[in-house]
C-alpha positions in Angstrom: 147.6 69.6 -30.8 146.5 72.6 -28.7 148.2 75.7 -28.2 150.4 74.8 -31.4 150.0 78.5 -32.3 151.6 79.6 -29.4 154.7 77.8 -31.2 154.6 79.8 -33.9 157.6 82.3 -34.8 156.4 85.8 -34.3 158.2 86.3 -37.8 155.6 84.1 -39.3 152.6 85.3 -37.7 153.7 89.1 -39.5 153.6 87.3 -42.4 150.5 86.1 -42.1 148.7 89.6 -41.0 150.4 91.1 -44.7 149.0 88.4 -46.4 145.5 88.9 -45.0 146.2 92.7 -45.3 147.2 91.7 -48.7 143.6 89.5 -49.3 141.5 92.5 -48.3 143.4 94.9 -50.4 141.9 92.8 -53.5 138.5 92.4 -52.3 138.1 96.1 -52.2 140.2 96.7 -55.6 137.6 93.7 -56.8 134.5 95.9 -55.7 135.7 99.0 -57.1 136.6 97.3 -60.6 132.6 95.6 -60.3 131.6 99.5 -59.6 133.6 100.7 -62.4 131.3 100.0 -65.3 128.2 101.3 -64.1 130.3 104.9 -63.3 131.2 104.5 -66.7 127.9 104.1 -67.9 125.9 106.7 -66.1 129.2 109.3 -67.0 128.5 108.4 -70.6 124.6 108.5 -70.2 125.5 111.9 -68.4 127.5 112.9 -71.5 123.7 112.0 -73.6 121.5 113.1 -71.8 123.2 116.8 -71.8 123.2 116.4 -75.7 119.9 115.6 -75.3 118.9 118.7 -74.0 121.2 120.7 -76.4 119.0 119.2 -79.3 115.7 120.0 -77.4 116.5 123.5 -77.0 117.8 123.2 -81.0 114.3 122.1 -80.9 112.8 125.1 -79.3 115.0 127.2 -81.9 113.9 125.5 -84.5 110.6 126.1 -83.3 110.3 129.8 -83.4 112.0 129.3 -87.4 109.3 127.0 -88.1 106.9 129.4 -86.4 108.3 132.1 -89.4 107.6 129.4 -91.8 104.2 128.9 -91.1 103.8 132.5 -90.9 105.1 132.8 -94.4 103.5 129.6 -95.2 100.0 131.4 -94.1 100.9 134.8 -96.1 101.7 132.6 -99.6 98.7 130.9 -99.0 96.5 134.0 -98.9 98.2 135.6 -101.7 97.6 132.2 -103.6 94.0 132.3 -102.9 93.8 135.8 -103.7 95.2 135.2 -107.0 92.9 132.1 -107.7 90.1 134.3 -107.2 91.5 136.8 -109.6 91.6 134.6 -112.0 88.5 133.3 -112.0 87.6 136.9 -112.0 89.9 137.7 -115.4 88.3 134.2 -116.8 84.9 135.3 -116.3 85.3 138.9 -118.0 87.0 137.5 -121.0 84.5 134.9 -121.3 82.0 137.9 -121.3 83.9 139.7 -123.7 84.5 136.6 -126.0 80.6 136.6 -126.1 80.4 140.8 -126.3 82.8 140.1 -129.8 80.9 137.4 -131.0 77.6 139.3 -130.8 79.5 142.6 -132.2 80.7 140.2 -135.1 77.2 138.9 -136.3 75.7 142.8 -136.0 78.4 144.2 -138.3 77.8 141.1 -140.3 74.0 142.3 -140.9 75.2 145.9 -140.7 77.9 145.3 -144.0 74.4 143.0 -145.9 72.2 146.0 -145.8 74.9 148.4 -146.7 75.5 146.6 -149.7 71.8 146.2 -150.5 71.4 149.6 -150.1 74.5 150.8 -151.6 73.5 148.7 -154.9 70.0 150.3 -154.6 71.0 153.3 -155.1 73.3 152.9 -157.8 70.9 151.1 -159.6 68.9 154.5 -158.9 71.6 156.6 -160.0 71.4 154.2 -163.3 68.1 154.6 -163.8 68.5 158.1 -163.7 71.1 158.6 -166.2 69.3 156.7 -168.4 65.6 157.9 -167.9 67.0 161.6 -168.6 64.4 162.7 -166.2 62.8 166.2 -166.3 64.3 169.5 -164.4 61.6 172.0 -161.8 61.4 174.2 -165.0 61.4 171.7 -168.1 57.7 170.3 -165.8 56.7 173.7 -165.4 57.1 175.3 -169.0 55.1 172.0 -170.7 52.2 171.6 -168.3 48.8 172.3 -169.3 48.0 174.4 -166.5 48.6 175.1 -163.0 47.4 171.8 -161.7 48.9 170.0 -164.1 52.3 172.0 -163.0 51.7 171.5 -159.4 51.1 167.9 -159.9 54.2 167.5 -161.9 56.2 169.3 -159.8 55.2 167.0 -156.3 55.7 163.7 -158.4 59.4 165.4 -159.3 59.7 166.5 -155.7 58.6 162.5 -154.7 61.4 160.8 -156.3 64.0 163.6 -155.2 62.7 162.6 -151.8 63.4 158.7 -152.8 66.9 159.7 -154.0 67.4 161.6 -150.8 66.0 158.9 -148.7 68.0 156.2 -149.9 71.5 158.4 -150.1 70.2 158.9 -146.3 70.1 155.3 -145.9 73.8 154.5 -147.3 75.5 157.0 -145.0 73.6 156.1 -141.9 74.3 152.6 -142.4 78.1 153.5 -143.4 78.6 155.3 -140.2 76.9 152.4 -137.9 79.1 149.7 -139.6 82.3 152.2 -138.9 81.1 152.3 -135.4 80.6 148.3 -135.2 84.0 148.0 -136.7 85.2 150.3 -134.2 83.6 148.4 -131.1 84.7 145.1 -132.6 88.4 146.4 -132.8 88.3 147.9 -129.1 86.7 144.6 -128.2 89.8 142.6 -129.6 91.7 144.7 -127.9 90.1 144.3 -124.6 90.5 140.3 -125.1 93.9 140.7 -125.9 94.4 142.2 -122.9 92.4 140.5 -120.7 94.5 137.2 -121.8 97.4 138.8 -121.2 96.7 139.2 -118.0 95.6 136.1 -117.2 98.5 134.3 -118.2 100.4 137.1 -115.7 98.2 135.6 -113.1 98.6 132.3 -113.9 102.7 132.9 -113.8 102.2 134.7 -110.6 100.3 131.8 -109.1 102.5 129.6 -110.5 105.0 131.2 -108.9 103.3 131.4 -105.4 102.3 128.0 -105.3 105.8 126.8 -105.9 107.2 129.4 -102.7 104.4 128.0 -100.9 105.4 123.9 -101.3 109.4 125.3 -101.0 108.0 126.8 -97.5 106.3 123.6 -96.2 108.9 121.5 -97.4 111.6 123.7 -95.2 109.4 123.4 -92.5 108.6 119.4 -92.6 112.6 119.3 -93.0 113.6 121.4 -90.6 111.5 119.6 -87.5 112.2 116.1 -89.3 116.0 116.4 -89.0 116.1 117.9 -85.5 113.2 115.5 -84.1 115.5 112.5 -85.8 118.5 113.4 -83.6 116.3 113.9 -80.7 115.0 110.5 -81.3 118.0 108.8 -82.0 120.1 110.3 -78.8 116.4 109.1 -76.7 117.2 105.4 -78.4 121.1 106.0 -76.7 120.0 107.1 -73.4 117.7 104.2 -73.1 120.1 101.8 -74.3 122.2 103.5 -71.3 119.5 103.4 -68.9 118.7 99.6 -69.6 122.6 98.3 -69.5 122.9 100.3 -65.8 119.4 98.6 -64.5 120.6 95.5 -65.7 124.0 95.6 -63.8 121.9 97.1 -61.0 119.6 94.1 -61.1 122.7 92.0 -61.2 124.1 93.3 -58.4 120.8 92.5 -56.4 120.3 89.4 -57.7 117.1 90.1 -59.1 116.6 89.3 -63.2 115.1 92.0 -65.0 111.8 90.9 -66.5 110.4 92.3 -69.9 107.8 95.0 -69.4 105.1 93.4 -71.4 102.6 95.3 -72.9 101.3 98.7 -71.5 97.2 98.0 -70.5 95.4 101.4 -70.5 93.4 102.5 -67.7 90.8 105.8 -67.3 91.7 109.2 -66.5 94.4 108.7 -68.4 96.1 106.3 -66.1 98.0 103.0 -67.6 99.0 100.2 -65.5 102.2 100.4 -63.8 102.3 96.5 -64.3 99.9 93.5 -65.8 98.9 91.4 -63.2 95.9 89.9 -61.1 94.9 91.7 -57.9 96.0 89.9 -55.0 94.7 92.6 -52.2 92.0 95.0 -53.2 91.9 98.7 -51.6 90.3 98.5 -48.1 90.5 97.6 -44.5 92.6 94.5 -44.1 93.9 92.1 -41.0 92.0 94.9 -38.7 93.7 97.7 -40.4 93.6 99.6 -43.8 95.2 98.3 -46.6 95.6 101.8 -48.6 96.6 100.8 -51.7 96.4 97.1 -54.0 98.9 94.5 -54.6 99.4 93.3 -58.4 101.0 89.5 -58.3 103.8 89.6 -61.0 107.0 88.7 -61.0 110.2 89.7 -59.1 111.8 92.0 -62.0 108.7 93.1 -63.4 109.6 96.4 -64.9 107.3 99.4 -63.0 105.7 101.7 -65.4 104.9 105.4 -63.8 100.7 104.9 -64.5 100.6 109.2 -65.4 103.0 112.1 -66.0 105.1 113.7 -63.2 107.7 114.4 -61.0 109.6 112.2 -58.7 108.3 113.5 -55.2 110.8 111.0 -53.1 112.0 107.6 -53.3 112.8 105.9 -49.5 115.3 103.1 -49.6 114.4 99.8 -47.5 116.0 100.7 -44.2 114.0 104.3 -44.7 110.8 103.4 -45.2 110.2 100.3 -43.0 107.6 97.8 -44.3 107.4 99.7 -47.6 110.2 98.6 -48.6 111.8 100.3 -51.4 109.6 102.9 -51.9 108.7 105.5 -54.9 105.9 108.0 -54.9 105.4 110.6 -57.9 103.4 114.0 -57.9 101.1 114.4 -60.7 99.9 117.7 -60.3 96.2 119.0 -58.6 96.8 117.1 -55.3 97.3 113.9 -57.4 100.3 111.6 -56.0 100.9 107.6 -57.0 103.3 105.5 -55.0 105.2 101.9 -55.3 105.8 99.7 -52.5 108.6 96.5 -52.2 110.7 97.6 -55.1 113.6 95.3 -55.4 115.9 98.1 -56.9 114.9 101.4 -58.4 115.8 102.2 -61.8 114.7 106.4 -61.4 115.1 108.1 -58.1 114.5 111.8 -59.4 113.7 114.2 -61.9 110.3 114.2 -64.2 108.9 111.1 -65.8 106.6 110.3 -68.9 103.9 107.9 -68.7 105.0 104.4 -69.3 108.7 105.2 -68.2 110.2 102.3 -66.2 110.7 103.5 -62.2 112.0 100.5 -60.3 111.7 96.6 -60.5 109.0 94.9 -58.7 110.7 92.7 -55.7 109.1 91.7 -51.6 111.2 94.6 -49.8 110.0 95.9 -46.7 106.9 93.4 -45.3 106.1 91.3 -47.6 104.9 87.5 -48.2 105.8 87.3 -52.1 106.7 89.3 -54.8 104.3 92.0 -56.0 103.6 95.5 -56.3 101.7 97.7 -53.4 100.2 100.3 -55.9 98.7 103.5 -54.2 96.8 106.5 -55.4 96.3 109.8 -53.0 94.6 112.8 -53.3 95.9 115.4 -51.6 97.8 112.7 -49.2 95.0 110.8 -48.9 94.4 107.7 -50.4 91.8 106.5 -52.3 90.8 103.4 -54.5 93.6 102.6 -57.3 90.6 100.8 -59.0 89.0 104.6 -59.7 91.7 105.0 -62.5 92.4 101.6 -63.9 
């Protein structure tokens, strides 16, 4: 039936033209609705990762109190240590005076046995005299038989006076050394006393200072603990933010995300930006040089950054040619790693952690299977990956 359109009322072909007008109006509300989530998402992780920062810089606050802590922390455990040694020191000189009493003790002991010897010596002197009613100078004198008889009288008299004197002698002496014992003994108590007194003071005050000093730690382990449990918890949000927008990015490219898998340590403090067998070492290549290797895994493979750094630049597929999507990060020193044929990128700026997921391992760019091109460069130029896995 040609040129049956040519038939048609002009009415009708308006109609028509509104509702394909109409058609494409939905397709673009559709698109916008399918973009609406992840906007909502990355507002929201947005929204976290400012808090983030809020509690790291609480952090950094809570650094400089903690930093007072340990300063006190430090003071309370000098003072503790200078009181330990203290007391060891007051321990020690009452154990010597405990021993200085004890020896003090046992001399008066002595001192109080030959007092009372000597003390009953001479009354039993002072007895005998009373009862012997011994001779006066001049009673010896008037009934000798002569001079020598006098003169020999007189030295025996003279000899026991001496006896009498020696032994009243004796009793003072040892009187006034046992008043002096008792004397050293009592200052010696009184020494202890004190010295035990002052020990329990220092055990109080160390007491005391140990108890300040756990109350300090404690302060301090609490202090980081709370702070470092937000920080951790709004990291566990911001992930969970990060994973749902890669996921809806993968589903938009039709690429399933893949689990990471475990992280295989390299040297020089490299890691593996994926597990997977080498299917092009570094080296020259098809007549050219293949500056970098490829890792077979799957499309989806998460890509782990293999150091610390910064974003440098990411290139899109159209940008970067046969690199497809394209991600290289600055380590610092000259040191640079890139990742080649992305299938979508899960980072394009801002500083990364080792181990932190970059992109999604696709065959962007010129490619004859999924994998990842993995490069290292020094100062632009590249060198063997191999070097630092």
């Amino acid at each position: 039936m040609p040129g049956l359109h040519q038939d048609i009322p002009a009415a009708s072909r308006r109609g028509l033209t509104a509702i394909a007008v109409a058609l494409a109006a939905i397709v673009v509300l559709l698109a916008l609705v399918a973009r609406a989530p992840a906007a909502d998402l990355n507002s929201k992780l947005d929204a976290k990762q400012s808090e983030l920062n809020d509690v790291k810089d609480k952090k950094q606050v809570l650094t400089t109190d903690i930093s007072k802590y340990n300063s006190q922390i430090d003071q309370l455990t000098g003072e503790v240590a200078a009181l330990r040694t203290r007391e060891a020191a007051v321990q020690e000189e009452l154990d010597k005076a405990e021993a200085e009493l004890e020896a003090e003790q046992h001399d008066l002991r002595i001192l109080r046995e030959r007092l009372d010897r000597t003390v009953k010596a001479l009354e039993d002197r002072l007895v005998d005299i009373y009862k012997a009613d011994e001779p006066s100078a001049m009673s010896i004198v008037l009934e000798s038989d002569g001079y020598d008889d006098a003169l020999g009288r007189y030295q025996y008299l003279q000899r026991i006076q001496d006896q009498n004197s020696e032994i009243v002698g004796r009793v003072r002496d040892l009187r006034d050394d046992t008043a002096a014992t008792v004397e050293r003994v009592r200052s010696t108590r009184d020494s202890i006393a004190a010295k035990k007194a002052e020990l329990v003071r220092t055990r109080q005050e160390l007491e005391s200072r140990e108890a300040q000093l756990d109350a300090a730690r404690d302060r301090s382990k609490k202090a980081l603990s709370r702070v470092a449990d937000h920080e951790h918890h709004i990291e566990g949000d911001v992930s969970d933010l990060q994973d749902k927008i890669q996921a809806q990015l993968a589903a938009a490219s039709g690429v399933p995300v893949l689990p990471a898998g475990p992280i295989q340590g390299g040297s020089a403090g490299f890691i593996w930006p994926v597990n997977g067998p080498i299917a092009s070492p570094f080296g020259a290549r098809w007549g050219t040089m293949h500056e970098g290797i490829d890792i077979a895994v799957p499309a989806g493979t998460p890509i782990r950054a293999a150091k610390d750094g910064t974003i440098a630049f990411t290139q899109t597929e159209a940008e970067s040619g046969g690199y497809g999507n394209y991600t290289c990060i600055d380590h610092g020193g000259g040191l640079s790693t890139c990742y080649a044929h992305q299938s979508s990128f899960a980072i394009t700026s801002g500083s990364v952690q080792q181990g932190d997921v970059i992109g999604y391992v696709g065959c962007t760019g010129h490619c004859f299977g999924d994998h990842l091109h993995f490069e290292v460069r020094i100062n632009g130029t590249a060198v063997d990956p191999m070097g630092y896995l």
